[in-house]
C-alpha positions in Angstrom: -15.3 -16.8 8.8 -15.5 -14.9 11.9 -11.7 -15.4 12.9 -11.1 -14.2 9.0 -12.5 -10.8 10.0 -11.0 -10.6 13.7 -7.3 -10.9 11.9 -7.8 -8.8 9.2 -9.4 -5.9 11.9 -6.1 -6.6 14.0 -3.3 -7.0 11.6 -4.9 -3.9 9.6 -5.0 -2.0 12.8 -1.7 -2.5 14.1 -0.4 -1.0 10.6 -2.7 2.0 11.5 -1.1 2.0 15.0 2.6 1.9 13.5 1.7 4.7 11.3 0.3 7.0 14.1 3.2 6.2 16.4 5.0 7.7 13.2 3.4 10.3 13.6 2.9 11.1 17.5 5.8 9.9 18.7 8.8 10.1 15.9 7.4 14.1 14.8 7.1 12.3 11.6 5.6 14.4 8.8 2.1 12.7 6.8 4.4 12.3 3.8 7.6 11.1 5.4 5.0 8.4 7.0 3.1 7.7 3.8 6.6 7.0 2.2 8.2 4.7 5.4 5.3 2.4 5.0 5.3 2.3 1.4 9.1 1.2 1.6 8.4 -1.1 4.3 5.8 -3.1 2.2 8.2 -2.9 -0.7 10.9 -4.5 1.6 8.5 -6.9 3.1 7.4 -8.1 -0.4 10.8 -8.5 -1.9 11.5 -10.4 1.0 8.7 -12.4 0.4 6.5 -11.6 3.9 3.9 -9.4 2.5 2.3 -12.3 0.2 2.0 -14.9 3.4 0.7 -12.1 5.2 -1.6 -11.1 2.7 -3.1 -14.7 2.9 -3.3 -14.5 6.8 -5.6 -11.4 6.9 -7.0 -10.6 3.9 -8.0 -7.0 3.6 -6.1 -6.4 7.0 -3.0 -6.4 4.6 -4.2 -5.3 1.5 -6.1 -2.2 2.4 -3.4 -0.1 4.1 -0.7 2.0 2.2 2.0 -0.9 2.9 -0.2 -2.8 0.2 1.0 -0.6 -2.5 5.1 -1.1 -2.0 4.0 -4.7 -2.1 2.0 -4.0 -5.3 5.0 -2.1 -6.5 7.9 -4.3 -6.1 5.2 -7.4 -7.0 4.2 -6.3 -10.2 8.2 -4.9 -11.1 9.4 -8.4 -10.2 7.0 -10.6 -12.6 7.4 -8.4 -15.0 11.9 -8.2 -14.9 11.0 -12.1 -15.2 9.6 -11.8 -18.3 11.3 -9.0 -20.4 14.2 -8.0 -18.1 15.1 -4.5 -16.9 12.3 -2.7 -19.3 9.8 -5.2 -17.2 10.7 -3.9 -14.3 9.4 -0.2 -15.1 5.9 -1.8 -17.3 5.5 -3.9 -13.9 5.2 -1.0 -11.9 2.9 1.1 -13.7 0.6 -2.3 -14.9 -0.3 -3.6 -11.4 -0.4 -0.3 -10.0 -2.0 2.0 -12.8 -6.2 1.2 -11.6 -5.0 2.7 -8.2 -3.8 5.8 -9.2 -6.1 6.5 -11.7 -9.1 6.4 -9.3 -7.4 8.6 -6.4 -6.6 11.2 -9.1 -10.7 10.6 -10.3 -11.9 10.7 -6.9 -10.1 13.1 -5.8 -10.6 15.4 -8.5 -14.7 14.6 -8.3 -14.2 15.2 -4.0 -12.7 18.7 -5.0 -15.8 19.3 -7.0 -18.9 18.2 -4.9 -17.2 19.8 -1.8 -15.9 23.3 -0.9 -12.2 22.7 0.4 -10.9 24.5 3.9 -8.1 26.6 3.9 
């Protein structure tokens, strides 16, 4: 159990350490980042790494942005299996949807409770 937690804290942390080196290091802007590690989770998982990861650390893997490209491409390619190209767009939005929704809820309940800078 405990070596469950230690792997998930590093392999969740190094993703956090790729995307600051994004930043510090390449100039990278917060939404070129946000969009290199979404591809790259989206690459991972339709090579089919992001899944055996996933099963190596846990949260490590699926709380980071990189979790959503694999959600993405995931989702797009059960569904292409089942009703062809129209699946592909349904896939998406299906496995993907819950997410969204509660960032836009959240975010919009945040912007309510507390008085914004700038």
């Amino acid at each position: 159990m405990l070596a469950m937690f230690f792997w998930a804290f590093v392999i969740g942390g190094l993703i956090c350490v790729v995307g600051q080196l994004l930043f510090d290091v390449a100039k990278l802007t917060p939404g070129h980042t946000l969009s290199l590690l979404v591809v790259v989770g989206a690459i991972l998982d339709g090579f089919g790494l992001y899944e055996p990861l996933v099963d190596f650390a846990g949260a490590g893997a699926t709380i980071p942005i990189t979790s959503f490209g694999n959600s993405l491409v995931h989702g797009a390619m059960q569904d292409a299996e089942k009703h062809g190209l129209i699946g592909v767009l349904t896939g998406m939005f299906q496995v993907t949807s819950s997410g969204v929704s509660a960032a836009i809820i959240f975010g919009f309940i945040g912007a309510l409770i507390f008085k914004p800078k700038g």
